[in-house]
N, C-alpha and C positions, 0 to 999 in steps of 0.2 A: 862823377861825384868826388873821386879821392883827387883831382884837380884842385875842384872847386876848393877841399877843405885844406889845400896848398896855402891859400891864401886867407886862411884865418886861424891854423892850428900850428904847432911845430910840429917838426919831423917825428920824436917824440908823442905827443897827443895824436897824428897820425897813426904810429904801430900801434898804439895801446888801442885805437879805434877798429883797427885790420883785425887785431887779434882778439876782440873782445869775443865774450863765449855767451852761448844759449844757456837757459837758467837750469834745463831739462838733461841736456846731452853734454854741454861744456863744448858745443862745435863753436867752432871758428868758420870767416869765411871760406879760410881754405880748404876747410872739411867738406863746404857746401859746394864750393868750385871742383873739388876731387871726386865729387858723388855724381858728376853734373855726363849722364848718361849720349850715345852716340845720336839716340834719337831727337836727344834735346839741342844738340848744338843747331846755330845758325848757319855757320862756316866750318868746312874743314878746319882743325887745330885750335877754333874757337879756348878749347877747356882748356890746351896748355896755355894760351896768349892771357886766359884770365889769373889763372895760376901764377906767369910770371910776374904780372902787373900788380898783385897782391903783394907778392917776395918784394918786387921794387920797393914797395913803400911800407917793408917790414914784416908781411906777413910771415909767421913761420912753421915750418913744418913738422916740429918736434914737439908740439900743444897735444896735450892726449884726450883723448873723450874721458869725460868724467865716466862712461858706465864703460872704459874699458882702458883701464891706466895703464897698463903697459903697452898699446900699441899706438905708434905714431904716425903720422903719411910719412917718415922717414924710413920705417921700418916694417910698411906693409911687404 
């Protein structure tokens, strides 16, 4: 999908797309790939491969959940 949107969004309008938040929790995808359990992967390393894939195209790790502002995937 974040291919595909290579070829009609900027670099720019990509992060703002990685990082955009849930109306509820304020998650991000990276929230949902960090939550993303051993039983759920498909492959060995699956959750890191999705994580970094995110980072590449901006995602970032210092986004806080709206119901808990001081804690970030940086500083779990």
């Amino acid at each position: 999908m974040l291919e595909h949107l290579l070829k009609t969004l900027t670099p720019a309008e990509i992060k703002e797309f990685v990082n955009a938040r849930t109306f509820e929790d304020g998650l991000t995808a990276v929230h949902y790939a960090a939550e993303i359990t051993h039983e759920r992967l498909h492959s060995p390393g699956e959750d890191g491969r999705l994580i970094n894939t995110l980072i590449d195209y901006g995602g970032l790790l210092d986004i806080p959940r709206w119901t808990q502002p001081t804690r970030t995937l940086r500083n779990l």
